[in-house]
N, C-alpha and C positions, 0 to 999 in steps of 0.2 A: 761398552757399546754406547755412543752416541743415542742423544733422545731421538733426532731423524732415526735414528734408525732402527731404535725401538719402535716407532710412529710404525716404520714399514714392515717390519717383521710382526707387528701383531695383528697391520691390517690385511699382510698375506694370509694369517692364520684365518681369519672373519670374511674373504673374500666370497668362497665357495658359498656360505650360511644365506646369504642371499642372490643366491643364482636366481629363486623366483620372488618374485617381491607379493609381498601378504597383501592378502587383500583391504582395501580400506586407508594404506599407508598414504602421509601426504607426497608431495611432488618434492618439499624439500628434503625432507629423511632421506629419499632417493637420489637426490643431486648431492645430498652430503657423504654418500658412498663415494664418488671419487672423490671428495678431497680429506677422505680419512687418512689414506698415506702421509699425510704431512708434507705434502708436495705444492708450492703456491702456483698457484693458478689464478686468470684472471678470468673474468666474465664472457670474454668474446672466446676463450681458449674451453671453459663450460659448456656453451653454445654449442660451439664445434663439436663436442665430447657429445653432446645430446642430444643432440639436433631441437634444440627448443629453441625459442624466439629469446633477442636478448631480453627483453621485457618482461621476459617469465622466469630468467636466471635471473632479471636482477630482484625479483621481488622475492624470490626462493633465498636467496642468499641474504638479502636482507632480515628474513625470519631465523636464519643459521644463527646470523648476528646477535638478535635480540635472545635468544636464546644460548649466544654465547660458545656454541658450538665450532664455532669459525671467527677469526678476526683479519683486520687487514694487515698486512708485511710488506716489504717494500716493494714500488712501484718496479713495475716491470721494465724496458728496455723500450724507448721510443723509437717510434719509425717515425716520427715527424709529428710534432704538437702534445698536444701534453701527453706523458707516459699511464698507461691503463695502470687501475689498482690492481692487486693481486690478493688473493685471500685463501686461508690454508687453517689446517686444524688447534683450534686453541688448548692445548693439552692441561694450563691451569685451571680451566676456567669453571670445573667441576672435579672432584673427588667420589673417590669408592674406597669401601672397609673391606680392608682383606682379613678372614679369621681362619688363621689352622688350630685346630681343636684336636689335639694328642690326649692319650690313656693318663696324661699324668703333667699335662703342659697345655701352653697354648701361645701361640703368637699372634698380635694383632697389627696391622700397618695399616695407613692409610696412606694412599696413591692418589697421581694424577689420571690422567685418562692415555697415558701411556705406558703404566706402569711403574712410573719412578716413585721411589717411597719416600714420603715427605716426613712420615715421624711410624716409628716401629716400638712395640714393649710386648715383652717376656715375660709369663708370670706362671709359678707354678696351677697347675687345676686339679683337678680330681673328675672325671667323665662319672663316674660311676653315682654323683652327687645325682644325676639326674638332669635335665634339658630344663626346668627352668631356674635354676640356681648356675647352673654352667651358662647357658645366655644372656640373662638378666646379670653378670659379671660382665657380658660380650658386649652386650648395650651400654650398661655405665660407663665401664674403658675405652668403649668407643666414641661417644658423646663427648668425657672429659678429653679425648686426644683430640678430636674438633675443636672445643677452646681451646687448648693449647695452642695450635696451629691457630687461631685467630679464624677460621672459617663458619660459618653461619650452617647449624642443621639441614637448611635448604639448600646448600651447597652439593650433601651427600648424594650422590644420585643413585647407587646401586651397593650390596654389598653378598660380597663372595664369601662361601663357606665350607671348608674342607672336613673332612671329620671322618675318623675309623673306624670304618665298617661300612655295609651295603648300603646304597642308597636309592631309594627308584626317585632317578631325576626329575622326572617328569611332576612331579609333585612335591620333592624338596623332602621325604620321609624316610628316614633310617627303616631299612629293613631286617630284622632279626639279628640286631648286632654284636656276636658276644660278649664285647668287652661294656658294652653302654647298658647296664641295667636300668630300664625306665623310660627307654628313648624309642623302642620300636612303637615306629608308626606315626610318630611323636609330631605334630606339624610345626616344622620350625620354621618355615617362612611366614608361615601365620600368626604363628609367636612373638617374630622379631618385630613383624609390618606393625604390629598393634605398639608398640615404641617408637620405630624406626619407621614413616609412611614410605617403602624406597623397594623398590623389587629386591627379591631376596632368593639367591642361587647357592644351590647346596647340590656338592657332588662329594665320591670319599675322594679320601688322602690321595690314593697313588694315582687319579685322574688328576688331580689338580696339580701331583706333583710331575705328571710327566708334560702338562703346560708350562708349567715354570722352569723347566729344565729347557724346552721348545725356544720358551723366551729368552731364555739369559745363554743359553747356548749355542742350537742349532734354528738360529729364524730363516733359515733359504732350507730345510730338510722337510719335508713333507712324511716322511716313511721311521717314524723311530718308536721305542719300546724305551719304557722307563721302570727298571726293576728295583721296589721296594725290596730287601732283607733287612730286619728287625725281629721283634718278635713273631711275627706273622709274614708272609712269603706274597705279594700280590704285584701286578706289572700296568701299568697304564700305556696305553695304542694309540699311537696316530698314524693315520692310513690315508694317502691324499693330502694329505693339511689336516684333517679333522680327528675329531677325539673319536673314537668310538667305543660305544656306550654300550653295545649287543642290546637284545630282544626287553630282557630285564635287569640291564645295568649293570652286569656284573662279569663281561666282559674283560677278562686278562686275569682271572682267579685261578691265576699257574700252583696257588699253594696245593691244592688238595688234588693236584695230578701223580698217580704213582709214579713213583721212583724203582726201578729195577732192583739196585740192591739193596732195598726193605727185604726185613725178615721180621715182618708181624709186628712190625713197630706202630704201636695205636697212634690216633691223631686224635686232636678234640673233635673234628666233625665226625666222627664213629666210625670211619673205615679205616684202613690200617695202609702203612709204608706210603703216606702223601707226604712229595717235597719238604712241605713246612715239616712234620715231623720228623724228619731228617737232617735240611739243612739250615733254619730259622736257629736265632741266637739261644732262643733257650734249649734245642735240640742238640745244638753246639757243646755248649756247658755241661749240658746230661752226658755226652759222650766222655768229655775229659774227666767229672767227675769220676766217672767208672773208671777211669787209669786212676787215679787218684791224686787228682789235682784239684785246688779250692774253685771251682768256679761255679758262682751262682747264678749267674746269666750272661747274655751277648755284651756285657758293658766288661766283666771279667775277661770273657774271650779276650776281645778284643785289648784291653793290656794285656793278658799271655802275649798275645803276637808279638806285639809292640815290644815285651821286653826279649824278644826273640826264643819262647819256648818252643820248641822243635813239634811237641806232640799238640801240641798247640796249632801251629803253624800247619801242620800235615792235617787234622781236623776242618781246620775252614778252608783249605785246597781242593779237601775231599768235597766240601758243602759245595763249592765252584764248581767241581764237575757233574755235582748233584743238578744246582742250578740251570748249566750245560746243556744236559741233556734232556731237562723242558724244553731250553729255550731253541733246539734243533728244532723240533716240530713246529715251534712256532714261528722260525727263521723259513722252514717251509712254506706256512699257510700262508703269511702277510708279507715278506721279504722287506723286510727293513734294511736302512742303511745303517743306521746307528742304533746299540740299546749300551743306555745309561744306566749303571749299577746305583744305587743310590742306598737310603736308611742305615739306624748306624750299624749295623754290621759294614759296610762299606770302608769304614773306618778301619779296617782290617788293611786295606790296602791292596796291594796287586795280589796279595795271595788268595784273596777272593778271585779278583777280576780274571788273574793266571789259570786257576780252576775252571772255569766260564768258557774260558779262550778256549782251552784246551777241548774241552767237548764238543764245543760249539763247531773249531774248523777244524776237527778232525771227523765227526760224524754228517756235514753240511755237503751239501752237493755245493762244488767251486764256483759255481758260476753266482750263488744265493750270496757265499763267503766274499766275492772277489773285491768288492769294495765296503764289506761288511765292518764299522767299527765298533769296538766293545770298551766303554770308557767308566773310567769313573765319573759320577755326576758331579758335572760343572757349577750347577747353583747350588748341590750339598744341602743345609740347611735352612737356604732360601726356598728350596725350592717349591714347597709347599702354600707358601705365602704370596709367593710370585705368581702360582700358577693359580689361586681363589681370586688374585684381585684382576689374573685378563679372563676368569669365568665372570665377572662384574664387569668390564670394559665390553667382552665381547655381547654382550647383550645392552649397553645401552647406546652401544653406538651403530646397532641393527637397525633397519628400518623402525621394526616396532619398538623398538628402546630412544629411538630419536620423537615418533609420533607421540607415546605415553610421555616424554620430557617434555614436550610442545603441550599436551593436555593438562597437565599440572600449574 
């Protein structure tokens, strides 16, 4: 993908976010909505777009300037005497820290303002240490990959934060996480800002991953499902273009929906025969261990497959149709076009996706199915990274994320 056209596919994604513009916002945040697309425009072609006086585009865009948000690109195409300038979105001109924060890893990138990743590192972590020994790591590594790249702190303008388990958005707070001991509640944007003076956006894993899959794969798709399998079963929703978050964020939490053929199989949340305890990787491996094969979790499974074990293979076919026949009901409520399988069970390969398929357009009303695609996820292991750093992009390039950059 072309950077235009990353430009355009993330400011498709950010369109809707300000249908109403917030109160207090200035006049250029607002003129800087059209030229987020990365499309150059000139001041009388502004004008036109907003019915303002050129006198008020050209001092609006002047502050864009100063602020670095817009720069000039070549002159336009004269009708006679000197050719008008042209001015369009500066994508170097500011960075954001992308953090996905895994049960046992963690990746960190730093991006432009359209996503492109300008330096990325991988290091093992431990969640279970606690929020501020796992952050105060997030900070330092973040800070050192700034020098690196040669860019000034004051550069950073926002930083996104993915992390597994519940999250109430609205405040950036892990809610009752199981796998994070020490983190519920835990203020990690309050946290970071007292290091980092920089807005600070924290959503889980499989919302950010189904932006990052949004990004790098489907940017003209408005309607798509992004299904994590890993150790845990969870799906992220875009509906219109937008993420959706439900009532208390925990929207697309397909793990703990019964599965028909449970027979009393517990689950950790205390009720019996949900999804995850069925067809999640360590579910997997409990099945084959009972035939009597070595498999201690979804990383095992997955080599069985791989080296073409049959009960193996028939085991994560079976989780596929387990998958399935969530995701009918769900191909009901929301009608997607596309749902991307992703996490490493995914690595299994089509005999997951086969499984999926099979429930999905056999039990779906044709018309829900008719352009319905079911794919492996195209950003894979990106996509979690990708999708924290345009939850940073889409917020400072918001009205209010362009006013608070103009206040600083």
């Amino acid at each position: 993908m072309s950077q235009s056209d990353k430009a355009v596919c993330f400011t498709r994604y950010m369109v809707d976010t300000s249908r109403v513009s917030a109160p207090g916002t200035s006049g250029a945040s607002e003129l800087f909505q059209l030229l987020r697309d990365g499309a150059p425009r000139t001041r009388a072609a502004l004008a036109q777009a907003t019915g303002l006086a050129r006198s008020t585009v050209a001092a609006r865009v002047d502050e864009l300037m100063r602020l670095g948000l817009v720069a000039p690109v070549a002159d336009a195409a004269s009708t006679g005497g000197r050719p008008p300038s042209q001015f369009a979105l500066n994508p170097s001109a500011r960075v954001v820290l992308a953090a996905d924060l895994g049960a046992s890893h963690a990746t960190l990138a730093i991006t432009d303002l359209t996503g492109a990743v300008l330096l990325e590192r991988s290091e093992p972590i431990d969640i279970a240490e606690g929020p501020e020994a796992v952050l105060g790591w997030l900070v330092e590594t973040g800070v050192a990959m700034l020098r690196e790249l040669g860019r000034d702190r004051t550069e950073l303008v926002a930083i996104g934060i993915g992390i597994p388990g519940p999250v109430e958005h609205s405040t950036g707070r892990p809610v009752n996480p199981p796998i994070m001991p020490g983190w519920n509640r835990f203020d990690v944007p309050g946290w970071v800002q007292q290091h980092l003076e920089v807005p600070v956006l924290v959503d889980n894993d499989v919302n950010i991953m189904a932006l990052g899959e949004r990004q790098a794969a489907w940017p003209n798709t408005d309607h798509l499902m992004f299904v994590k399998v890993a150790t845990g079963i969870g799906a992220g929703i875009i509906s219109g273009g937008l993420l959706q978050r439900g009532a208390q964020g925990i929207a697309g939490d397909i793990g703990h929906v019964r599965v028909s053929r449970g027979a009393g199989v517990p689950c950790s949340c205390g009720n019996q025969d949900c999804l995850e305890a069925l067809a999640s990787g360590p579910a997997i491996a409990r099945a084959l261990r009972e035939r009597g094969l070595d498999a201690a979790g979804g990383r095992d499974v997955v080599a069985l497959v791989q080296r073409g074990d049959l009960d193996a293979i028939q085991a994560v076919r079976q989780a596929g149709r387990d998958i399935g026949e969530v995701l009918t009901a769900s191909v009901s409520l929301i009608n997607p076009s596309v749902i991307a399988i992703g996490g490493s069970m995914a690595r299994a390969g089509e005999h997951l996706i086969a499984g999926v398929r099979e429930a999905v357009y056999t039990r779906s009303m044709p018309l829900a199915t008719e352009h319905l695609q079911i794919v492996q996820s195209a950003a894979a292991e990106n996509a979690a990274v990708l999708g924290a750093s345009m939850l940073a992009i889409q917020h400072v390039l918001s009205p209010e994320g362009v006013d608070q950059l103009a206040a600083r």
